[in-house]
N, C-alpha and C positions, 0 to 999 in steps of 0.2 A: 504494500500500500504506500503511494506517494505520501510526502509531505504533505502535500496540498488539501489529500481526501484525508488525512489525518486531521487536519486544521478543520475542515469540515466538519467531520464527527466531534469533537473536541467542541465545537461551538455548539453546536445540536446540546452534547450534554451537559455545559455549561448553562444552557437554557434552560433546559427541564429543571435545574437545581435551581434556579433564579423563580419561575414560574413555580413551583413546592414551594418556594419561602411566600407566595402572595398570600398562603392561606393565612384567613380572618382569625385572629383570637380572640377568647373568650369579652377580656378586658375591652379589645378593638369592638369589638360588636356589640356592647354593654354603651360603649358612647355612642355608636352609631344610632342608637336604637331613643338612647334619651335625648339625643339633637331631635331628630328625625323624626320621631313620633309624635310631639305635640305640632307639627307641619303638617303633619301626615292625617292627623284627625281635621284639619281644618281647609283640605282638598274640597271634599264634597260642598261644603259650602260657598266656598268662594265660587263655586263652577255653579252651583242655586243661583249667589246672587249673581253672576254674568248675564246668566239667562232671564231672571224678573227683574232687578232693579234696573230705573229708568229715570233717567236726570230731569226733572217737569219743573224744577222751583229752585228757589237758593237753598233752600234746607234741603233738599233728596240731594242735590247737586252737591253740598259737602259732606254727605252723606257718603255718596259715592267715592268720594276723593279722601276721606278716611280711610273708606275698608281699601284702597290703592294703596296707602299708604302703608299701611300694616300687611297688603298683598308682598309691597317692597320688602318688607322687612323680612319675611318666612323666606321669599328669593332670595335674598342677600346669606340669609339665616343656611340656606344648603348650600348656595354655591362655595360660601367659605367656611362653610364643615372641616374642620381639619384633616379628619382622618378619611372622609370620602374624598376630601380633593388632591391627597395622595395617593389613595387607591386607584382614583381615575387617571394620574400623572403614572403609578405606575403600571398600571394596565396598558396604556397610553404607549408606554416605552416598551414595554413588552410586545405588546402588537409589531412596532417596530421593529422589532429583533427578529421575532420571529419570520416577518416578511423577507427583511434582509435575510436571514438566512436560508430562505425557502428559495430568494431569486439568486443567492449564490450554487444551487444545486440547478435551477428551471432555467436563467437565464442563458449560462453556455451550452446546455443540448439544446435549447431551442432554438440558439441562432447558428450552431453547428448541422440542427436539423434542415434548417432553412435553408443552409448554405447547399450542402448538400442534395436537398430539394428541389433546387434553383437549379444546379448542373444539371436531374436528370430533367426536369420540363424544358432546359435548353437543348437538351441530345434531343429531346420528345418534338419540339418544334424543327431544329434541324430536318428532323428526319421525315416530316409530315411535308417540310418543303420541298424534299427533293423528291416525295412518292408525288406532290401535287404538281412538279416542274415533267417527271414521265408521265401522267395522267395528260396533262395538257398538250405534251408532245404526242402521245398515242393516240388521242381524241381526233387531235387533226390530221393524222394520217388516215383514222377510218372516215371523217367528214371526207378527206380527198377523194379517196377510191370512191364512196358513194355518189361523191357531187361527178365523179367522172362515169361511174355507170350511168347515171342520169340523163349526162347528156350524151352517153354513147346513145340510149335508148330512143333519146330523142331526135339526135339527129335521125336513126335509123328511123322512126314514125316518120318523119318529114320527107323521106323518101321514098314513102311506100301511096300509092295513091287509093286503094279498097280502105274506108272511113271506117271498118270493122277491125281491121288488123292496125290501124292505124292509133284508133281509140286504145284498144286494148295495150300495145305500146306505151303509149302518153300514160293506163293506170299503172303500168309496170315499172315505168320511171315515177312516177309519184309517190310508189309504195315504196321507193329506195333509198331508207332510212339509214341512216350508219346505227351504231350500237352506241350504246354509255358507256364506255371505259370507266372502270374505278380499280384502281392502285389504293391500295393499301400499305400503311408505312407500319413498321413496327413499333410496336408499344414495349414499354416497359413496366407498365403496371401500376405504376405512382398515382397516387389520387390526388387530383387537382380540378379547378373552375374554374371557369371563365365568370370574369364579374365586371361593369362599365367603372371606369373611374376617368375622375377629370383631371383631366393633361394640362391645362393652363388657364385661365380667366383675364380676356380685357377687360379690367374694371371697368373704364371709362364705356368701352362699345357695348358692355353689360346694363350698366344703368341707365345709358341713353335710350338701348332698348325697352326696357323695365318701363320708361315715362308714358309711353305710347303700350306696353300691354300689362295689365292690371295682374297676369298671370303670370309672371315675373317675377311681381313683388316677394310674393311666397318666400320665394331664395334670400332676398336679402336682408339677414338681421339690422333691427336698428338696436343700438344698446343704451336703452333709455336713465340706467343706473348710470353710466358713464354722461349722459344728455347733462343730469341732475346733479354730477359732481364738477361739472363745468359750471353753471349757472349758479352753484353756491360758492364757490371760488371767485368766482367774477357775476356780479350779480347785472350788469351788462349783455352779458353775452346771451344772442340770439340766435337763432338757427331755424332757417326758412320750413315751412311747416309745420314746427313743434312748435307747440304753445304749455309754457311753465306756468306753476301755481304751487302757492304755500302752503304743505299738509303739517297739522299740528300733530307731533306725536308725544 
């Protein structure tokens, strides 16, 4: 076994011992449990009041904007839980590791694979072009001979003067079809598709397009997040068609 696949394994079980020490003890979960649980009874409710309460007056109005307030507090109250906001920092990191270590194993066969994949679909099209260059060179050799019975037969009707034997000629060069050649190239077995992808975009000759067909548009993101972080940067700034407006949040 290489270094390299030792270094591998070595991280693997570096990991497993890191991921064994996450487990929660007794103490850890004794806080968690007395943070968390007077939040935790007071869910239900706050999701009651979302749903009836209704701002009609100054009095419902700071009504509402008390239980926000104290909504804030339970928010603040989990998010800076101490012991959950390490466990999520180290889940967090762990996930990390894990992945890295997952795409130190998937990422070199996968692009090894590809590599590799790529030659034979390049032997696969080689060799489809040269069975389709004999296809089209044997095709016109039998369209030849055919187009050349044809008019052998013709001429031969045009010399013949009984309209019975003449006719019959004229079907017998009509009916003188060459054959479809089909060449067959070798496969190698590889499983591949064919799939459309886009090769290039004039932006400009795209969106000139786009003005004049409505079907177009479809394609082109506008990114309205980015619109709104201009316009608060610069409270100036305009952009033909979009129209800005102040949301309280």
């Amino acid at each position: 076994m290489s270094e390299e696949q030792v270094s591998k394994v070595e991280e693997v079980m570096l990991a497993i011992t890191e991921t064994n020490a996450l487990e929660i003890a007794d103490p850890v979960r004794q806080s968690l449990v007395s943070d968390l649980q007077p939040v935790a009874n007071q869910i239900a409710a706050y999701e009651a009041a979302a749903k009836t309460m209704e701002a009609t007056d100054t009095e419902s109005a700071k009504a509402i904007t008390e239980l926000c307030e104290t909504i804030a507090t339970d928010i603040k109250t989990v998010k800076n839980q101490e012991v959950l906001s390490k466990i999520v920092k180290g889940l967090h990191s762990m996930h990390r590791r894990w992945t890295t270590i997952r795409g130190t194993f998937l990422d070199p066969m996968e692009a090894a694979r590809k590599t590799l994949k790529g030659k034979v679909m390049d032997w696969d099209d080689a060799e489809q072009a040269k069975a389709d260059e004999i296809e089209r060179k044997q095709q016109a050799e039998v369209d030849a001979k055919a187009r050349r019975e044809r008019e052998a037969l013709e001429k031969k009707a045009a010399a013949i003067k009984t309209p019975e034997k003449k006719e019959a000629l004229l079907e017998q060069a009509a009916a003188t079809v060459a054959p479809t050649v089909t060449v067959n190239a070798p496969k190698s077995g590889i499983r591949s598709q064919l799939k459309w992808a886009v090769k290039s975009v004039d932006t400009g000759v795209f969106l000139a397009a786009a003005a004049s067909n409505p079907m177009m548009a479809g394609f082109i993101e506008i990114k309205e997040n980015m619109l709104a972080r201009s316009k608060a940067s610069n409270p100036a700034f305009a952009c033909a068609g979009v129209v800005f407006h102040q949301v309280r949040v």
